[in-house]
C-alpha atoms as one frame of an Amber mdcrd trajectory, in Angstrom:
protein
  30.605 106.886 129.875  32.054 103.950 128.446  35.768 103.365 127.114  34.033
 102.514 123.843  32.436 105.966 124.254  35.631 107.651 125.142  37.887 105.912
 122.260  35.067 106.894 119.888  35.408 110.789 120.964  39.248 111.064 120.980
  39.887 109.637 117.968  37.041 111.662 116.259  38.664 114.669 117.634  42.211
 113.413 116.114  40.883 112.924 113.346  39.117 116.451 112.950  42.040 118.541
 113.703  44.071 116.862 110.371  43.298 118.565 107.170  40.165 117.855 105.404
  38.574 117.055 109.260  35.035 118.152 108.718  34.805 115.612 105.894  36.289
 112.505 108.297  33.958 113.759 111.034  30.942 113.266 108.603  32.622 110.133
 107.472  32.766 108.575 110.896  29.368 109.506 111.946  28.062 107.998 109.089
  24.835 109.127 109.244  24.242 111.897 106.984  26.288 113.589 103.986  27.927
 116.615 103.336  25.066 118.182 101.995  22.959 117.122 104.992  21.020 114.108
 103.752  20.604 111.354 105.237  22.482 108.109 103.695  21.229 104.551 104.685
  24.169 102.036 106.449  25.064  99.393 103.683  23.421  95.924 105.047  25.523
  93.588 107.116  26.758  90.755 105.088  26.098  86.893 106.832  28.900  86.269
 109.100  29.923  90.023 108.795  29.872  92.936 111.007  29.720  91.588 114.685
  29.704  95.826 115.951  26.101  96.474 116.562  26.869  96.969 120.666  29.615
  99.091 119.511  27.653 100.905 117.007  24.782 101.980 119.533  28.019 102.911
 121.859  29.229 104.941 119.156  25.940 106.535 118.552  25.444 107.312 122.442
  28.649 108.678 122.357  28.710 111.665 119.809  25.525 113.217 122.521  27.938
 113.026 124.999  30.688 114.220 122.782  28.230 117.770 122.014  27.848 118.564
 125.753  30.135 120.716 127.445  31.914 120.339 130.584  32.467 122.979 132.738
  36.043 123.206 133.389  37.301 125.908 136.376  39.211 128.222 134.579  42.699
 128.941 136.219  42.158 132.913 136.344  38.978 132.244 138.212  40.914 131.198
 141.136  39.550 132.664 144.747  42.129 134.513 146.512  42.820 134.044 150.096
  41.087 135.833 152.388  43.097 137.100 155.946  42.749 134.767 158.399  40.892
 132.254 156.775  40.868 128.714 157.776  40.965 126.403 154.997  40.732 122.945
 154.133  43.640 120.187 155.165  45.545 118.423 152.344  43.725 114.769 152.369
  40.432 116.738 151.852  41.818 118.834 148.693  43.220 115.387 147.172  39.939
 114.180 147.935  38.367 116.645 146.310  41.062 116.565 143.505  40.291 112.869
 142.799  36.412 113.669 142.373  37.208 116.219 140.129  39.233 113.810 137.875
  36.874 111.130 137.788  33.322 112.870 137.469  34.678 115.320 134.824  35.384
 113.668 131.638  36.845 116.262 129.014  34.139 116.790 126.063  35.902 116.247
 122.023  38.983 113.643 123.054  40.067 114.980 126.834  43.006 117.706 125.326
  43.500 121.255 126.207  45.591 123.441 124.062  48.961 123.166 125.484  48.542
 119.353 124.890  47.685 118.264 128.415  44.718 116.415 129.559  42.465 118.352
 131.108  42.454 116.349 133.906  45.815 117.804 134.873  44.237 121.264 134.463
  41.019 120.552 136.762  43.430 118.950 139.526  45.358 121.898 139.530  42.722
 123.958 139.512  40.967 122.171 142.346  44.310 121.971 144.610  43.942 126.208
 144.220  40.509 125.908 145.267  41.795 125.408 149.195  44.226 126.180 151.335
  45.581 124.786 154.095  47.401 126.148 157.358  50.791 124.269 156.507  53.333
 126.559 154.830  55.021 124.229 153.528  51.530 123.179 151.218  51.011 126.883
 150.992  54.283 127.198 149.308  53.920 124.446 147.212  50.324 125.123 146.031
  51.423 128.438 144.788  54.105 127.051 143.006  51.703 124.907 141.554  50.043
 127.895 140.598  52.594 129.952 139.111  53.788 127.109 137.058  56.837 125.390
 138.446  56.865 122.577 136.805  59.393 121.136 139.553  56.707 120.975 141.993
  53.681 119.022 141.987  50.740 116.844 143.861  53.357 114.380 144.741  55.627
 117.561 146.717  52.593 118.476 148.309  52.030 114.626 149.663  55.863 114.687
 150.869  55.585 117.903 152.369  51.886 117.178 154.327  53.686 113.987 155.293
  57.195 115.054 156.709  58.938 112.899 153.718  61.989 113.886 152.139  63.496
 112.785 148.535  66.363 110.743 149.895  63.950 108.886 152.170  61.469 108.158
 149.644  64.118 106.812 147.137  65.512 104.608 150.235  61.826 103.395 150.405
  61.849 102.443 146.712  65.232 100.118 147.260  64.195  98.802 150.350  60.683
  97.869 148.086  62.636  96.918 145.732  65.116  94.418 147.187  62.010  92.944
 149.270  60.738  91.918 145.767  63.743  90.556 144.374  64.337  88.511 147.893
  60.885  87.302 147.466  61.736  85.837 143.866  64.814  84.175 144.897  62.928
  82.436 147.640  59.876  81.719 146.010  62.488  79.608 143.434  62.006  76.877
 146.339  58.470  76.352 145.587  58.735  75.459 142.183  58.208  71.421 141.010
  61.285  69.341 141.524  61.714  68.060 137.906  63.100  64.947 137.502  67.346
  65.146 136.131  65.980  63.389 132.762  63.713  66.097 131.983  63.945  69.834
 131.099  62.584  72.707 133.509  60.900  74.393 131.071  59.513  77.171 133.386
  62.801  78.222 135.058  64.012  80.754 132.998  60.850  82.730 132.909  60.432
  83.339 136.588  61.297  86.960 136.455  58.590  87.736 133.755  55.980  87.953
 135.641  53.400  87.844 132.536  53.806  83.782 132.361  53.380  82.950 135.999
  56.240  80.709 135.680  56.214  79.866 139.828  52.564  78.808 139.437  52.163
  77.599 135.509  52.812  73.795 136.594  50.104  74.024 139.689  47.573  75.590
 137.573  47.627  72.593 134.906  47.564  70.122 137.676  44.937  71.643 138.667
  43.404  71.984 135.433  43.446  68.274 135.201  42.396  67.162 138.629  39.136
  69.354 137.854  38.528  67.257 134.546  36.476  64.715 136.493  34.032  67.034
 137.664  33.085  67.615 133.786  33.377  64.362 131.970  30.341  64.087 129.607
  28.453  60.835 129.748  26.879  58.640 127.217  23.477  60.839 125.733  22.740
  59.420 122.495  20.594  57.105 124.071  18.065  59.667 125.909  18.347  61.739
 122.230  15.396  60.253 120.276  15.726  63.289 117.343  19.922  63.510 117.384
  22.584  61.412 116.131  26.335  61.467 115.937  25.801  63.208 112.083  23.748
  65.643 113.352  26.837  66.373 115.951  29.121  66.615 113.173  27.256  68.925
 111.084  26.608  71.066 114.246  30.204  70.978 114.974  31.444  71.995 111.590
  29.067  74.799 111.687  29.721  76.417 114.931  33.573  76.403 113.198  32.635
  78.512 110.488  30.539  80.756 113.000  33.683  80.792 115.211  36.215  81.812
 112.073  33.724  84.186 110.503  33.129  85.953 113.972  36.919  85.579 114.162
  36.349  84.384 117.895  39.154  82.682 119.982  39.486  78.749 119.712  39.082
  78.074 123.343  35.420  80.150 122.854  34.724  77.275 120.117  35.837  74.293
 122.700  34.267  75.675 125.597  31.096  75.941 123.032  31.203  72.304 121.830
  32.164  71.237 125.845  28.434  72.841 126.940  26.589  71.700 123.899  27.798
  67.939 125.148  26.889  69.061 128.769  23.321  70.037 128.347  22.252  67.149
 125.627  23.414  64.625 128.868  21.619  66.438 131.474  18.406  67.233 129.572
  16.709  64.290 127.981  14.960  64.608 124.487  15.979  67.658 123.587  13.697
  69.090 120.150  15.087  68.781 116.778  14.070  72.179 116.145  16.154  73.314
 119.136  19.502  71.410 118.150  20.696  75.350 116.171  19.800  77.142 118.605
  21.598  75.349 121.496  24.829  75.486 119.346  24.660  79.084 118.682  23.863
  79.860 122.675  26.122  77.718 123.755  28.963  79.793 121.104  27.658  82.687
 122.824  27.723  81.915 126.304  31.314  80.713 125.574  32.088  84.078 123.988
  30.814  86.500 126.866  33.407  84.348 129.027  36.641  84.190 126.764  36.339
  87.394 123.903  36.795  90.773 125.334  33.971  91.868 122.600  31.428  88.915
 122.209  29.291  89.356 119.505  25.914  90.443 120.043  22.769  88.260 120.266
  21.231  90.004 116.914  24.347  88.824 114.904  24.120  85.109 116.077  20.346
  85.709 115.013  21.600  86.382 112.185  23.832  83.809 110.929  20.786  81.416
 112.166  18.931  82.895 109.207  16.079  84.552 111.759  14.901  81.201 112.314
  14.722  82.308 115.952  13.156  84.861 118.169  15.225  86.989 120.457  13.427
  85.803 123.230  13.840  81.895 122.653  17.769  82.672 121.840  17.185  84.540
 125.747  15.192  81.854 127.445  17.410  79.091 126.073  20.731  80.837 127.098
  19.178  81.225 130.663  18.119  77.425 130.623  21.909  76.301 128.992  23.597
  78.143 132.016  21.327  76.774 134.733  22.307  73.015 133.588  25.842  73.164
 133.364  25.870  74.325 137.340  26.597  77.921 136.197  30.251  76.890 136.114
  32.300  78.345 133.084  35.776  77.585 133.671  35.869  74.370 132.496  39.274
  72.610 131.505  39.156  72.327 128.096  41.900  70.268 125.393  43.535  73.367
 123.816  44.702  75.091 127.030  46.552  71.763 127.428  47.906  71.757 123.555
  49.458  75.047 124.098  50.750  73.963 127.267  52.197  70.506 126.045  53.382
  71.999 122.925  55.293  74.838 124.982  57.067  71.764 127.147  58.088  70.255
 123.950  59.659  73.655 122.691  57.993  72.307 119.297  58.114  74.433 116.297
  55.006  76.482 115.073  54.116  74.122 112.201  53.728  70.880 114.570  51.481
  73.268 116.923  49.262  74.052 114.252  49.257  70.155 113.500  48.317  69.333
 116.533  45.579  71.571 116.803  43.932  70.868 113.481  43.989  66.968 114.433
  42.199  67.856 117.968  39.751  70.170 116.246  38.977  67.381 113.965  38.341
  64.933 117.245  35.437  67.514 118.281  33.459  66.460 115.253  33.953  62.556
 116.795  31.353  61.893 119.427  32.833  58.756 120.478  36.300  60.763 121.466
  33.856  62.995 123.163  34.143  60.734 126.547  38.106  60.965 126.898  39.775
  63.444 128.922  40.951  66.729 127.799  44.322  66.795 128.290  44.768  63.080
 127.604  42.935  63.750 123.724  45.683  66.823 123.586  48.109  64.793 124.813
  47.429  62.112 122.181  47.142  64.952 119.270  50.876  66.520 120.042  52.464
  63.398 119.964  51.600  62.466 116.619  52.069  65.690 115.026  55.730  65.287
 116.580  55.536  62.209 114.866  54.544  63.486 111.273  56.897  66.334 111.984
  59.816  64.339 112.901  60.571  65.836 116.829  60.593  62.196 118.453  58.347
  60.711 120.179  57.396  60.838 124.319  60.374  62.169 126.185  60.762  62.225
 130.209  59.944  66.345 129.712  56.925  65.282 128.010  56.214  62.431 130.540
  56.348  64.703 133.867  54.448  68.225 132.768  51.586  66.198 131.478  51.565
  63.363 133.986  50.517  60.748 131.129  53.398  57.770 130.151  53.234  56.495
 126.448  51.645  53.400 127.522  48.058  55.482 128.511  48.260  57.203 125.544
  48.717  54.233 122.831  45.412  53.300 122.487  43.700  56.999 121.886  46.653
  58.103 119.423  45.448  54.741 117.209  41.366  55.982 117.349  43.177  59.776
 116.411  45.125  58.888 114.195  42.862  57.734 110.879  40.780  60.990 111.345
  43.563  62.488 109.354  41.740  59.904 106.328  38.511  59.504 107.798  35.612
  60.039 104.665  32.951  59.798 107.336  33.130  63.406 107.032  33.828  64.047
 103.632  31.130  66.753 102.874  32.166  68.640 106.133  35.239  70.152 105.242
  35.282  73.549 107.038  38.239  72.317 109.332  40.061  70.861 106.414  39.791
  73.703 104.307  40.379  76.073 107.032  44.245  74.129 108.265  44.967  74.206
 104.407  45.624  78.159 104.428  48.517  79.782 104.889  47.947  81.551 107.709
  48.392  77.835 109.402  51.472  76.500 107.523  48.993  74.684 105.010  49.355
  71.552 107.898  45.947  70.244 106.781  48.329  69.074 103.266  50.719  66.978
 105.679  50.622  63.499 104.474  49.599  61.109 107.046  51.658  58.327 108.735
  50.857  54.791 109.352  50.622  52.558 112.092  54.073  51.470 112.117  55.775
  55.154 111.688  53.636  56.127 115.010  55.424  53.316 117.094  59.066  52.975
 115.823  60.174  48.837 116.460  63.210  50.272 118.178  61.173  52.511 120.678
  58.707  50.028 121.380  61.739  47.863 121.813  62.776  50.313 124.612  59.687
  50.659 126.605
C-alpha cells in the first residue's frame, strides 16, 4: 500500500469520527450521494487538476480501507507450557518487525486507547514466545501486564547484558565523537580570501545546508557545465526558428505556473529541449509541442515529488497527441541526452550567488525574472550557466542599489567583473526588448505580488551598470 493510500485512509477516518462524519465520508469519496446515486466528477479545467495518479490511488485505497486485518487479540495470548523451550529474543524481534510491517491497520492505523496498532501487534507478538532468559521472561510479562516502564528496548538491554548507565555513557561518548568530528572537519572548508566574507561558516552545525560541502558542490556544478554546453542547431532545423523558441518557451512557463511546478523543473525542461534539437537533425514541425511538453515532464519526474501525470500534459496540448507518441517521444528525448538528468542548470547558481551576496528578497526575484527572460533568447542559449546567473545578479544589485562585484562575489563564483562585462550588456536591454512583445507570460507573471511586482522596476542604462569611478578602479 502506498503512503498516498495510507494518508487517504487516516484522514478519512479523522474525519469520520467528527460530528456530521458519514456526510464527509460521502463527501471525500465523491462518488455517490447521500441518497445513493451516483454523481458525475465536475470536468478538469485546462491547466487544472494535475491529481489523476492520486485520484486512482485514492480510489485503490478505500478497497483496502474495507478489508480487515486480523489483529492478535491480547487475551488470546498462549500460556506457557512446563518445560517448554521457546524461541530466543533476536527471533521474537524478528518476528515482531514482520508483524509491524506486513500488517497495516485497516480505517487510519488507531486502536481505542489512541495507540497505533502497531504497538499492540508488537506486543502481542513479543507474548507469542518465550525465551529461557529470566531476565526476558520478566520483562515480557511486564510487558504484558502493562508496565509502562518496561518495554522492547529493556528486553534488548537485558538479552544483551547492557545497563542504563552504560548505555547513556554510550550516547556521550557518540555524542562527543560527533562534535570532535565537526570541529575537525572546520579544516576542510575553502580558505577564503581576508577581503571576502565566509558566508558558509556559521552554518556548519546545521546540518540541513551542508555548509562543509556547499562550496565543493558548486565547483563542481560548474566544472560539469562543459559536458552540457548546447551547440549551434538552427542550422540543421529546416522547420524551427528562434520565434518558434520563444513561443515554445513562453508556453512551457505558463504550463510550469499553472502546474505550479518548481523553476529548476522549467530550466532543466528548456536545457533538454536545446539538447535534443542539437543532437537530432530536422526535427518535424508537428513534433516541436510535443518535445516541449516531454521534455517539462521528464524534468518533472526528476525535480517535483508529485509530477503531473502524462494525461494532464495531454491535456493542456489540446489532445493533439496520442498517449503513445507523448511515450515513444519521452523514451527517444531520454536516450539523446545520454540518460543524464542532473544537469547544472542557471538558477541553482542564482540562489547560490544571491545567498553569497546576503541580497534582499526583492533583488532575488529581480534576478530571476531577468534570467527567465534570457531562456526565451536563443543566442544567450550558448553561454554558461552560472556565468548567465552570474551576469543576471549583478545587475539586479545594480537596479537595486547593493553595489556592484565585491571580492565575496568574486571568489564563490570564480568569475571577475571583467568576464562578465560583455554578457551583462547582451542582458541587460531584455528588460526593453519588444522582440517579444506579444509573449508576455514572464512579464506578467514578475508583475504580481507574490514577486515584489520586480517586473515594474525601471531599467538602468549603460552608464548606471558601470559607475566611471568603479571602472576607474578596476
Amino acid at each position: 500500500m502506498s503512503y498516498r493510500t495510507q494518508d487517504k485512509m487516516i484522514r478519512t477516518t479523522r474525519e469520520n469520527k467528527k460530528p456530521g462524519g458519514e456526510d464527509q465520508k460521502l463527501a471525500v469519496q465523491g462518488k455517490k450521494n447521500v441518497k445513493g446515486e451516483d454523481v458525475a466528477r465536475p470536468r478538469r479545467a485546462a491547466f487544472g487538476d494535475i491529481t489523476n495518479a492520486s485520484q486512482k490511488n485514492a480510489a485503490n485505497g478505500k478497497k483496502d480501507a474495507g478489508k480487515k486485518t486480523a489483529i492478535p487479540r491480547m487475551a488470546e495470548t498462549k500460556t506457557k507450557p512446563a518445560g517448554a523451550r521457546t524461541k530466543t529474543t533476536a527471533a521474537t524481534l524478528a518476528q515482531t518487525k514482520k508483524t509491524t510491517t506486513t500488517q497495516p491497520p485497516a480505517g487510519g492505523g488507531r486502536a481505542k486507547d489512541g495507540k497505533h496498532v502497531a504497538v499492540e501487534t508488537e506486543v502481542t507478538s513479543s507474548q507469542d514466545s518465550w525465551s529461557q532468559d529470566s531476565a526476558v521472561s520478566s520483562s515480557q510479562e511486564s510487558v504484558a501486564s502493562g508496565d509502562s516502564n518496561n518495554s522492547m528496548c529493556d528486553i534488548i538491554m537485558a538479552d544483551l547484558d547492557i545497563s542504563h548507565d552504560e548505555l547513556n555513557h554510550s550516547r556521550m561518548s557518540l555524542d562527543k565523537s560527533i562534535h570532535e568530528s565537526c570541529d575537525s572537519n572546520q579544516d576542510e572548508m575553502p580558505e577564503v580570501p581576508l577581503d571576502a566574507e565566509d558566508i558558509d561558516h556559521d552554518d556548519v552545525g546545521d546540518i540541513t545546508l551542508v555548509a562543509l560541502y556547499a562550496h565543493d558542490i558548486f565547483k563542481y556544478y560548474k566544472e560539469r557545465e562543459e559536458q552540457f554546453k548546447v551547440r549551434q542547431y538552427l542550422d540543421k532545423q529546416p522547420q524551427f526558428t528562434q520565434r518558434m523558441r520563444s513561443v515554445l518557451v513562453d508556453w512551457l512557463v505558463e504550463v510550469q505556473e499553472n502546474f505550479e511546478l518548481n523553476h529548476e523543473t522549467l530550466y532543466l525542461a528548456v536545457k533538454l529541449t536545446d539538447t535534443y534539437m542539437s543532437v537530432t537533425p530536422d526535427v518535424p514541425r508537428d513534433n516541436i509541442q510535443l518535445l516541449g511538453s516531454v521534455a517539462l515532464f521528464l524534468a518533472s519526474k526528476f525535480d517535483e515529488r508529485l509530477p503531473p501525470a502524462i494525461d494532464d500534459f495531454l491535456y493542456v496540448c489540446d489532445n493533439a497527441y496520442h498517449r503513445d507518441q507523448f511515450m515513444a517521444m519521452e523514451r527517444e528525448l531520454f536516450r539523446s541526452v545520454g540518460f543524464d538528468l542532473g544537469r547544472p542548470i542557471a538558477y541553482r547558481f542564482l540562489r547560490r550567488y544571491a545567498r553569497c551576496a546576503r541580497s534582499h528578497i526583492k533583488t532575488l526575484y529581480l534576478a530571476r525574472y531577468l534570467l527567465e527572460l534570457s531562456l526565451m533568447e536563443y543566442k544567450l542559449v550558448f553561454h554558461s550557466e552560472s556565468k548567465t546567473a552570474a551576469s543576471c545578479l549583478y545587475i539586479a544589485r545594480r537596479m537595486r542599489g547593493e553595489g556592484g562585484w565585491n571580492p565575496t562575489l568574486e571568489f564563490y563564483t570564480g568569475y571577475k567583473m571583467e568576464e562578465l562585462q560583455s554578457l551583462i550588456l547582451d542582458l541587460n536591454p531584455l528588460f526593453t526588448n519588444k522582440k517579444h512583445a506579444d509573449l508576455s507570460t514572464i512579464r506578467d507573471k514578475y508583475k504580481h505580488y507574490l514577486f515584489h511586482s520586480v517586473g515594474d522596476i525601471p531599467p538602468i542604462t549603460q552608464e548606471e551598470l558601470f559607475p566611471a569611478e568603479e571602472a576607474d578602479q578596476h
